[in-house]
C-alpha positions in Angstrom: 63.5 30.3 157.5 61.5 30.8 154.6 63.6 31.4 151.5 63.0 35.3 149.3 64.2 36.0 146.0 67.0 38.5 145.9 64.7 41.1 144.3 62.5 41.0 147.7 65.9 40.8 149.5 66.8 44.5 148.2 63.3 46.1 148.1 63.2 44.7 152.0 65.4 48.4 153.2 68.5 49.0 155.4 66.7 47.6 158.5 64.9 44.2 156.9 67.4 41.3 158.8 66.2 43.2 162.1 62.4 43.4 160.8 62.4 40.2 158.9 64.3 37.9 162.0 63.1 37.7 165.2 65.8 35.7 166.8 68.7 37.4 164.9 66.7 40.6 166.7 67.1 39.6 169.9 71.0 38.8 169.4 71.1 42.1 167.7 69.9 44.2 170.9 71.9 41.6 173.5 75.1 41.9 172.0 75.0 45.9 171.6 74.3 45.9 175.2 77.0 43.7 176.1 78.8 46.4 173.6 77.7 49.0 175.6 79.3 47.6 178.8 82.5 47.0 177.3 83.0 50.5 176.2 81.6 51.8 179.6 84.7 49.4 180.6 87.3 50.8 178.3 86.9 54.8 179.0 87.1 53.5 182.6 90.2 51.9 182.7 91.9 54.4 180.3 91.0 57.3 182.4 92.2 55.1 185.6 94.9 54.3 184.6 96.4 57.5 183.4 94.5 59.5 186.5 97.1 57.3 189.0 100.3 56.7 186.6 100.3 60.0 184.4 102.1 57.4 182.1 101.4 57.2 178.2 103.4 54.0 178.5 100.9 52.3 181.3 97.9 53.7 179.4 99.3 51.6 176.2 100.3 48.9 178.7 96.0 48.3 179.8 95.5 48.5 176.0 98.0 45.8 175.3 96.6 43.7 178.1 93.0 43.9 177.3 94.1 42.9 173.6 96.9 40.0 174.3 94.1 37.4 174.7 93.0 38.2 171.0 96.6 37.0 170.1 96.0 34.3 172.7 92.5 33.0 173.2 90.9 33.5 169.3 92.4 30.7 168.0 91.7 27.8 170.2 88.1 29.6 171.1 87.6 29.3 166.9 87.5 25.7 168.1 85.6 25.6 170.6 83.0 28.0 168.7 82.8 24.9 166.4 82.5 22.5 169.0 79.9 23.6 171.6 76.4 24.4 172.3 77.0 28.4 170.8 74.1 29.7 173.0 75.7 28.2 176.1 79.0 29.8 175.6 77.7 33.2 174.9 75.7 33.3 178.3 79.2 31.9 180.1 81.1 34.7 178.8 78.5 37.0 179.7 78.3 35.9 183.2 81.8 35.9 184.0 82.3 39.2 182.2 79.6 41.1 184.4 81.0 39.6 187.8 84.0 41.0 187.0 82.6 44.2 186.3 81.4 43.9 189.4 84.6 43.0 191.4 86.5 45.9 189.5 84.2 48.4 191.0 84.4 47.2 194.2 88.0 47.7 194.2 87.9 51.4 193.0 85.1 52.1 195.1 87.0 51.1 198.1 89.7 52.7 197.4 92.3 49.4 196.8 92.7 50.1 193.0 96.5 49.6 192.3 97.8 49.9 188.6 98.3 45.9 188.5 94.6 45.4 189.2 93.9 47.3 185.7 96.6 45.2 184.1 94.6 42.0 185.1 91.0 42.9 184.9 91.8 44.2 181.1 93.8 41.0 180.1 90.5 38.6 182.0 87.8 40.4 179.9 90.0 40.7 176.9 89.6 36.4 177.3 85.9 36.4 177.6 86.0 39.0 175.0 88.1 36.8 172.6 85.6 34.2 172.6 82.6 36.1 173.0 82.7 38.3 169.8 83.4 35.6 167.2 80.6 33.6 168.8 78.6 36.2 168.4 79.6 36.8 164.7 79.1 33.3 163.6 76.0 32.7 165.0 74.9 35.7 162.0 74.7 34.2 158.9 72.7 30.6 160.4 69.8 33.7 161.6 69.4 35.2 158.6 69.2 34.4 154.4 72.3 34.6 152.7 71.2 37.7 150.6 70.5 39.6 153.9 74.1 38.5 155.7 75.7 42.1 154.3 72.7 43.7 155.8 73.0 41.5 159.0 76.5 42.1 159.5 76.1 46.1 158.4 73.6 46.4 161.3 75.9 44.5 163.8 78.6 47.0 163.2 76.2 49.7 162.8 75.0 48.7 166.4 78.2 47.9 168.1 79.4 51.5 166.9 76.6 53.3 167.9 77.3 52.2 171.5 80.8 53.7 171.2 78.5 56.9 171.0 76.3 56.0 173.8 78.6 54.5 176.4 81.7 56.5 176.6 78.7 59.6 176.8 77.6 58.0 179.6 80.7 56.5 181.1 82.3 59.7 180.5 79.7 62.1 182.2 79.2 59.5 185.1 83.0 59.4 185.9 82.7 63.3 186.5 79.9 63.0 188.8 79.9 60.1 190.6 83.1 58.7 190.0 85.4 56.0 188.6 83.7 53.5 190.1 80.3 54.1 188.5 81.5 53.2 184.8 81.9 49.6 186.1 78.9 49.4 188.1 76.5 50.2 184.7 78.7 47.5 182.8 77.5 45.2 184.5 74.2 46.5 184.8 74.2 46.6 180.7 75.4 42.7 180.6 73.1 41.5 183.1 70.8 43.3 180.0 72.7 41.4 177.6 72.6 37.7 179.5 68.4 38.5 179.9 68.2 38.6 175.9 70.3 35.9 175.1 69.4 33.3 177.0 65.9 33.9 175.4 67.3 32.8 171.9 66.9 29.4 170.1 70.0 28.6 167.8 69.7 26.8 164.8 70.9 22.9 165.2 74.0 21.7 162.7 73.6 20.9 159.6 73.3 17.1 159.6 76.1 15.6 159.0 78.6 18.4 159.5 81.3 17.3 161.5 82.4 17.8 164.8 86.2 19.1 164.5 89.0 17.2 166.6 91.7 19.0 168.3 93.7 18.7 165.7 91.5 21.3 163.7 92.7 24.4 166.1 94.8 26.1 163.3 92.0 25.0 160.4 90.9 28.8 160.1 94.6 30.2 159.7 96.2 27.8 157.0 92.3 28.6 155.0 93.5 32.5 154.8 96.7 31.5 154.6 96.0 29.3 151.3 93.8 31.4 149.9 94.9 34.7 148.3 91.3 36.8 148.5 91.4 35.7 151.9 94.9 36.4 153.0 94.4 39.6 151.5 91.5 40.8 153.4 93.1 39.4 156.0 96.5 41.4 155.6 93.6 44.6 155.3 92.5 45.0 158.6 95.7 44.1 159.9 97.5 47.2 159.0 95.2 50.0 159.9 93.9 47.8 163.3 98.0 47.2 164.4 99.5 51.0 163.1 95.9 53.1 163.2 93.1 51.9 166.1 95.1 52.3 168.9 94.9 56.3 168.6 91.5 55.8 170.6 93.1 54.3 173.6 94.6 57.8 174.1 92.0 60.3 173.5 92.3 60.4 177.1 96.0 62.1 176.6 94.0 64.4 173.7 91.1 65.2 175.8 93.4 66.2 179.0 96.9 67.6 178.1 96.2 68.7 174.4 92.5 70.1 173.9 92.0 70.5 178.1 88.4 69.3 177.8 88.6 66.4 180.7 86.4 63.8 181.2 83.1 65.2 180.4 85.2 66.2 177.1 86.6 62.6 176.5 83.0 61.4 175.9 82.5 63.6 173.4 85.4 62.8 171.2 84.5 59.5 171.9 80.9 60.2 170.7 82.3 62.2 167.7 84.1 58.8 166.2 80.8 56.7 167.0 78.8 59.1 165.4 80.6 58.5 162.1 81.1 54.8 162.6 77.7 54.2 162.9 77.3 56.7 159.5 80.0 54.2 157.7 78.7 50.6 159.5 75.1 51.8 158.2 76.3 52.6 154.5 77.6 48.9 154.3 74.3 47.8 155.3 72.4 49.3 152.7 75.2 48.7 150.3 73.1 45.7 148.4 76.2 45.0 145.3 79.9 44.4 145.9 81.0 45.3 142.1 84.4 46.8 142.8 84.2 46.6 146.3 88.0 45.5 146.7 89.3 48.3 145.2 86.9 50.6 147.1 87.9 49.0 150.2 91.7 50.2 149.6 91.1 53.4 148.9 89.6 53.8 152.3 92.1 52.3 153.8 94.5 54.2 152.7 92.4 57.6 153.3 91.3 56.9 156.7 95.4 57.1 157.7 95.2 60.2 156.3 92.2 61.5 158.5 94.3 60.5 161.5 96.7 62.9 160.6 94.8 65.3 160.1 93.4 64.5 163.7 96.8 64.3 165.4 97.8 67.8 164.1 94.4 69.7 164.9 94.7 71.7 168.3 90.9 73.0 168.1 88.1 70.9 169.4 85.9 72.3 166.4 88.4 71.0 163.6 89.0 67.8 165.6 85.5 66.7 166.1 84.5 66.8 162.4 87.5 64.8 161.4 86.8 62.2 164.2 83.3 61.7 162.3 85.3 61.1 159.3 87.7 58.9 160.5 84.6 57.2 162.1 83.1 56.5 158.8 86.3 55.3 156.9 87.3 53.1 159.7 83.4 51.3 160.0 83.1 51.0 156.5 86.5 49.4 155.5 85.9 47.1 158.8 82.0 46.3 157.9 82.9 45.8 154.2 86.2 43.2 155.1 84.0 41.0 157.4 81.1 41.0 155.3 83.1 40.2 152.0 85.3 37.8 154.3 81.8 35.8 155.7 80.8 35.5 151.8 83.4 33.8 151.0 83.6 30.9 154.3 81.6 28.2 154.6 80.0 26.9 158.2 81.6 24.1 159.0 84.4 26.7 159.2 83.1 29.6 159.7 84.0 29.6 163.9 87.9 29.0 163.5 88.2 31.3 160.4 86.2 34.2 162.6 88.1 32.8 165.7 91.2 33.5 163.2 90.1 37.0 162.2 89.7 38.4 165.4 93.6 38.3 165.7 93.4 41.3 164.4 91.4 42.5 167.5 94.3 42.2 169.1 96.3 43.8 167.0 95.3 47.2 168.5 96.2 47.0 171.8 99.2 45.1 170.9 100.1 48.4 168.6 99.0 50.4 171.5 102.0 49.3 173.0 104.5 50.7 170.9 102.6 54.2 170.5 102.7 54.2 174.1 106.3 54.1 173.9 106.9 56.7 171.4 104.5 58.9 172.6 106.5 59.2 176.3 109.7 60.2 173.7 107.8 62.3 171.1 104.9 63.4 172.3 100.9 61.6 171.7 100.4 63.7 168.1 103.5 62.7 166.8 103.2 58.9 167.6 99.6 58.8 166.0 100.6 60.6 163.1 103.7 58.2 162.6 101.7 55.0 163.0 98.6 56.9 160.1 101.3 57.1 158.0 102.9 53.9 157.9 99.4 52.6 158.1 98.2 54.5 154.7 101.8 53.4 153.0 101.5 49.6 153.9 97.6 49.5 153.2 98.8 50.7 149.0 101.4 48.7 149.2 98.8 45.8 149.9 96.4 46.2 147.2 98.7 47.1 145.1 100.4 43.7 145.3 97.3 41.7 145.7 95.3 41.2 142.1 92.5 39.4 143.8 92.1 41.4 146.4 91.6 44.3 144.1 89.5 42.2 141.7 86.8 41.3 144.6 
C-alpha cells in the first residue's frame, strides 16, 4: 500500500478506507453479511425461546449461552489469531456457522425444537463467533494506512450496526409471515454471502521476522492491559456498560410483547430504532479525524448512555421509546467505536490478535449480565431490572474515569 500524507488522509472523506482499499472493501461487505446473519439469528432465538418458555429467566439463560464462549473461547482464539493462516480461519468459522444455521432451522421447521436445543445452538455459534470477530478486527489495520485505521474501524462499526437495522427488519417481519424457522434459513443464506467474499481476499504476509507465539503466549494480551494503565482503563470502559447496560436488547422481546403490545413485526422496529442510531454514532467516529480529549469525551458518554436506558425502561409509549432507542443507539456505537479505535492505536501487531482476542471478553460480558437481569426481571418486573443495571452502569462508568488520570488524559 502506497503510503499518503495525513493531510490527504483527512481531505480523503468518511468513506475513503472503503474507496481507497479494495481488499479491506471486500472484508468490509463479507463481514456485515456475516453480521447480518447473526442478528437474523439472535431475534430468532430470543423470540423462540420466550414463545415456548414465557420465562424472562430462559430468555437471559440463550443470552448467557450465546456469550459464555466470549468468556471461554477469546482468549486461546487470541492465540490462534496470531498463529494461523487469518484467511483460512475466517472461512472455517463461516462454514461451520452457516451449517448450523441450517440444522437449527431444520429443527423448528420440523417441529422438534425443545428449549435445550436453543441453549446449545447459542453457546456453538457464540464459539465460532468468539473467534470469528477478533479475526475479523485484526485483519483491519494490516488493509489499510495507519491514518485511516479510525476511519477503518468507524466504518466496521458503522457497518455491523447498520445490519442490526436491516436484519432484525427482516428477521422480524419474516417470523410473522412465514415463521420461526425462516430467520435461520436467510442466516445462512447471508453467510453463504459472507464465505463468497472472503474467500476472494488476499491477506497481507507477516512482517518478516515477527515471531510466531508458543503456547505459552495465551494470556500475552491480558497481562498487556493489565500492565498498562490507558489500556486497563479502556478496558475497565466497555466492561461496565457491556456487563450492567447491553443486555436490555436481549429483552426487547419482553418490551415489544407484554409492555408496548407491538409483537414481532414491532420487535423489528425497536430493533431498527437502536440500529438507526448506532449507525449515526459508529459513523461520527469515522469521520472523527483528531482524538484531542477524546478520553474525557468517551466518559461522558458513558455515563449518559445509562441514563438514556432509563429513560427507555420507564417510557410506556412506542413514540417516546423509539426516539430514545436512537439515542441510546448513538451513545452506545460511539463510546464502543471510539474505545476500540483508541485501544488499536495504541497495540502493536505482533500482539494485536491476543490483546483483541482479550477485548472481546467483554463480548461476553453481555449475555453473561443478561443472566442476572433475567433473574430480577422474573422478581421485579423487565423495566425495573434495566433501569437498575443503567444505573449502576452510569455510577461505576464516573467512578472509572474519575479514578483513571490517563484514561481521562487520552
Amino acid at each position: 500500500m502506497p503510503a499518503r500524507s495525513l493531510g490527504d488522509s483527512v481531505q480523503s472523506g468518511m468513506f475513503s478506507a472503503l474507496v481507497r482499499y479494495p481488499t479491506y472493501r471486500r472484508l468490509w461487505f463479507g463481514s456485515q453479511a456475516a453480521s447480518l446473519g447473526q442478528w437474523m439469528q439472535q431475534v430468532g432465538l430470543g423470540w423462540l425461546a420466550y414463545s415456548l418458555t414465557d420465562s424472562e429467566f430462559v430468555l437471559g439463560l440463550v443470552g448467557l449461552m450465546a456469550g459464555l464462549p466470549f468468556l471461554v473461547v477469546s482468549i486461546p482464539g487470541g492465540l490462534l489469531i496470531d498463529r494461523v493462516d487469518r484467511r483460512r480461519l475466517m472461512l472455517g468459522c463461516q462454514t461451520a456457522a452457516a451449517v448450523l444455521a441450517v440444522v437449527v432451522a431444520a429443527d423448528v421447521i420440523g417441529g422438534w425444537v425443545r428449549p435445550w436445543h436453543l441453549l446449545a445452538a447459542a453457546f456453538l455459534n457464540g464459539s465460532l463467533q468468539a473467534v470469528l470477530n477478533p479475526t475479523q478486527q485484526s485483519l483491519v489495520p494490516s488493509l489499510v494506512d495507519r491514518v485511516d485505521l479510525t476511519n477503518a474501524i468507524g466504518l466496521n462499526s458503522a457497518g455491523q450496526n447498520m445490519t442490526r437495522v436491516v436484519g432484525p427488519s427482516i428477521a422480524g417481519g419474516m417470523i410473522g409471515i412465514f415463521g420461526v424457522g425462516s430467520a435461520f434459513l436467510l442466516q445462512a443464506a447471508a453467510l453463504c454471502g459472507a464465505l463468497a467474499l472472503v474467500s476472494g481476499i488476499t491477506v497481507p504476509p507477516r512482517k518478516p521476522g515477527q515471531t510466531v507465539p508458543g503456547p505459552r503466549s495465551v494470556f500475552d494480551g491480558i497481562r498487556l492491559i493489565a500492565r498498562r494503565p490507558d489500556l486497563r482503563g479502556l478496558f475497565l470502559l466497555a466492561c461496565v456498560p457491556t456487563f450492567f447496560v447491553f443486555p436490555y436488547v436481549q429483552f426487547l422481546s419482553v418490551f415489544a410483547r407484554d409492555i408496548l403490545g407491538i409483537g414481532p413485526s414491532g420487535l423489528g422496529l425497536l430493533m431498527a430504532a437502536s440500529g438507526s442510531g448506532a449507525v449515526i454514532g459508529s459513523l461520527m467516529t469515522a469521520a472523527r479525524r483528531h482524538f484531542t480529549g477524546a478520553g474525557r469525551t468517551l466518559i461522558v458518554m458513558t455515563v449518559a448512555y445509562g441514563a438514556v436506558i432509563v429513560g427507555i425502561a420507564a417510557s410506556r409509549s412506542v413514540f417516546l421509546t423509539l426516539p430514545l432507542l436512537v439515542c441510546a443507539g448513538i451513545l452506545g456505537a460511539s463510546y464502543m467505536s471510539t474505545n476500540n479505535a483508541l485501544l488499536q492505536h495504541r497495540i502493536t501487531d505482533d500482539v494485536r490478535g491476543r490483546v483483541m482476542g482479550a477485548y472481546m471478553l467483554t463480548f461476553g460480558l453481555m449475555p453473561l449480565g443478561a443472566m442476572p437481569m433475567g433473574i430480577l426481571a422474573d422478581h421485579v418486573g423487565t423495566p425495573l431490572a434495566v433501569a437498575t443495571g443503567a444505573i449502576i452502569s452510569s455510577v461505576l462508568a464516573a467512578l472509572v474515569g474519575f479514578s483513571s488520570r490517563e484514561l481521562r488524559e487520552l
